[in-house]
C-alpha positions in Angstrom: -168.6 -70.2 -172.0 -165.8 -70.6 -169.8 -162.8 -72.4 -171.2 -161.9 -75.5 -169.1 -158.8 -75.5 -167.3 -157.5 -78.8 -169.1 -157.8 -77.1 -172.4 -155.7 -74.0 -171.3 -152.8 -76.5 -169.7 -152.9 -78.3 -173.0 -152.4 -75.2 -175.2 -149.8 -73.9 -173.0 -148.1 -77.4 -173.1 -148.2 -77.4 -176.8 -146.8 -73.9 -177.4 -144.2 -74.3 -174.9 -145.0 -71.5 -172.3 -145.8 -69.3 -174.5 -148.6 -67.7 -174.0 -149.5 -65.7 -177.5 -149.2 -68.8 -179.1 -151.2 -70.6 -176.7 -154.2 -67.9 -176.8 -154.1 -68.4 -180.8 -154.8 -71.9 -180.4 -157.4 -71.6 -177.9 -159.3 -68.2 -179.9 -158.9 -65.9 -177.2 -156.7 -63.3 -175.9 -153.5 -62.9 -174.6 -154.7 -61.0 -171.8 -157.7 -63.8 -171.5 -155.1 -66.5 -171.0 -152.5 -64.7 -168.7 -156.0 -63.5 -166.7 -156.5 -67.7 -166.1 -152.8 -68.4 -165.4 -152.8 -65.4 -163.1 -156.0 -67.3 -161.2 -154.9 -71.0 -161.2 -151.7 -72.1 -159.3 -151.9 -75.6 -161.6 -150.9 -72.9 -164.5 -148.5 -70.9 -162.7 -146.5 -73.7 -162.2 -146.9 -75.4 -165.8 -145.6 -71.8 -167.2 -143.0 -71.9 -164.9 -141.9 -75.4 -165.4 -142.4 -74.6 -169.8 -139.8 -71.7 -168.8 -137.2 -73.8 -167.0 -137.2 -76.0 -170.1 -136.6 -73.4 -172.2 -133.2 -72.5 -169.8 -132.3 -76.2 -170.0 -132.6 -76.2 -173.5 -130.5 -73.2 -174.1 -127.8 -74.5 -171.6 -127.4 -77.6 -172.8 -127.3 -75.6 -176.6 -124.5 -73.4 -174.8 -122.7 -76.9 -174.1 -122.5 -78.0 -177.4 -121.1 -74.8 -178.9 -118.7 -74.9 -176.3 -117.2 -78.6 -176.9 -117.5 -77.0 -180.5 -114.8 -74.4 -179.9 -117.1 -71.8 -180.7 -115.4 -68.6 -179.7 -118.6 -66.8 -178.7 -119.7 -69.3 -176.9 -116.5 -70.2 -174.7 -115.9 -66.5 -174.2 -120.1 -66.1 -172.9 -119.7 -69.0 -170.2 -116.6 -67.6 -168.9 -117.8 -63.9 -168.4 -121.3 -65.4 -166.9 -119.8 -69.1 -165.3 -116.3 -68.4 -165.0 -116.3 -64.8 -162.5 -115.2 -66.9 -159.3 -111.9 -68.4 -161.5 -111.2 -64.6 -162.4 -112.6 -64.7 -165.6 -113.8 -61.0 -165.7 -114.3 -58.5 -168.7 -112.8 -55.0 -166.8 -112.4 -51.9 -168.3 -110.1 -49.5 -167.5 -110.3 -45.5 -168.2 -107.6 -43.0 -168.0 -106.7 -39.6 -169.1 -104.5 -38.1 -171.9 -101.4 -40.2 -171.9 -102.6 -42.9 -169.5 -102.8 -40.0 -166.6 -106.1 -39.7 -164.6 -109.2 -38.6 -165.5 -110.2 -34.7 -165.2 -113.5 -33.8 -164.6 -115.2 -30.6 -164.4 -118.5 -29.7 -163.0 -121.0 -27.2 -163.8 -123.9 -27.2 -161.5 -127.1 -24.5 -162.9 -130.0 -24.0 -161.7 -133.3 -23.4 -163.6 -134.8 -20.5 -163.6 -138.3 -20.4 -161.4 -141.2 -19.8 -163.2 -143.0 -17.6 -160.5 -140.8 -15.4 -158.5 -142.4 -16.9 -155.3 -141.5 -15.6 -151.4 -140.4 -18.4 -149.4 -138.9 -16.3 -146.7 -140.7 -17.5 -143.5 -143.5 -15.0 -141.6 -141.9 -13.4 -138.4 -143.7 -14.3 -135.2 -146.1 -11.9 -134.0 -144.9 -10.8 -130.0 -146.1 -13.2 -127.9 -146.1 -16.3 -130.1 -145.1 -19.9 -129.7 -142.2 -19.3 -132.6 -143.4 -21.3 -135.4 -143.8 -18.2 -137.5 -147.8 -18.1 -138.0 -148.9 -16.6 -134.8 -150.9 -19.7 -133.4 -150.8 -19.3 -129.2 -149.8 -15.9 -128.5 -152.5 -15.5 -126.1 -155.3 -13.8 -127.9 -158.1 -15.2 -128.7 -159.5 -15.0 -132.0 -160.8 -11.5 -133.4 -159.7 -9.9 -130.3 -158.6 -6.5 -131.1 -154.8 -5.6 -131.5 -153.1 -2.1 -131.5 -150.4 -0.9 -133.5 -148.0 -2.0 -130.8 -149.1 -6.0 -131.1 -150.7 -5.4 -127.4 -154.5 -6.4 -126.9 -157.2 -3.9 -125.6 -158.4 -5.0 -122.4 
């Protein structure tokens, strides 16, 4: 039997967008659950709307630590909230003594594992020049001396 689409938004509701939780209290699957949110645009939106919550929640929890004077706190909003005043977190490297950097490079290559002839066929006289023959005027099985020259 199918589980009505009421029942799923009232789990959901009740576990607050999460969706383990919510497929616990309805005795199915995860994947069973997220399969019905997946189908149903009514559900997309509730486990959406569950997850903005959540941010508001956490914001207004980052608020309160920093009218605390929380260090942590004041020193997250900011990095993230407080870029455009210049509040950055940079990092500078330099070399012995504050000089530049040095870098060396070592490029290898790996051995191949077949020894493999990529060296491309030579036209045969007569060709178009792309190396395999095709359109040098003789037809196919036609007889060829040693010189490349057909047998009339």
């Amino acid at each position: 039997m199918r589980m009505p689409l009421n029942t799923i938004r009232a789990a959901i509701i009740q576990a607050e967008g999460n969706l383990a939780s919510a497929a616990r209290r309805l005795r199915m699957t995860r994947g069973g659950v997220a399969y019905r949110v997946a189908k149903s645009k009514l559900l997309q939106e509730l486990v959406e709307d569950q997850r903005q919550i959540l941010v508001d929640e956490a914001e207004s929890s980052l608020r309160k630590a920093c009218k605390r004077g929380d260090a942590w706190a004041v020193c997250f909003t900011l990095k993230t909230q407080g870029r455009e005043r210049g509040y950055i977190e940079r990092v500078e490297h330099t070399g012995g003594a504050g000089g530049p950097l040095e870098f060396t490079f070592l490029i290898q290559r790996p051995a191949l594992a077949l020894d493999i002839d990529v060296t491309p066929p030579l036209a045969l006289p007569g060709g178009n020049g792309n190396g395999n023959g095709a359109g040098n005027g003789h037809a196919i099985g036609e007889e060829q001396d040693a010189g490349g020259i057909a047998e009339d």
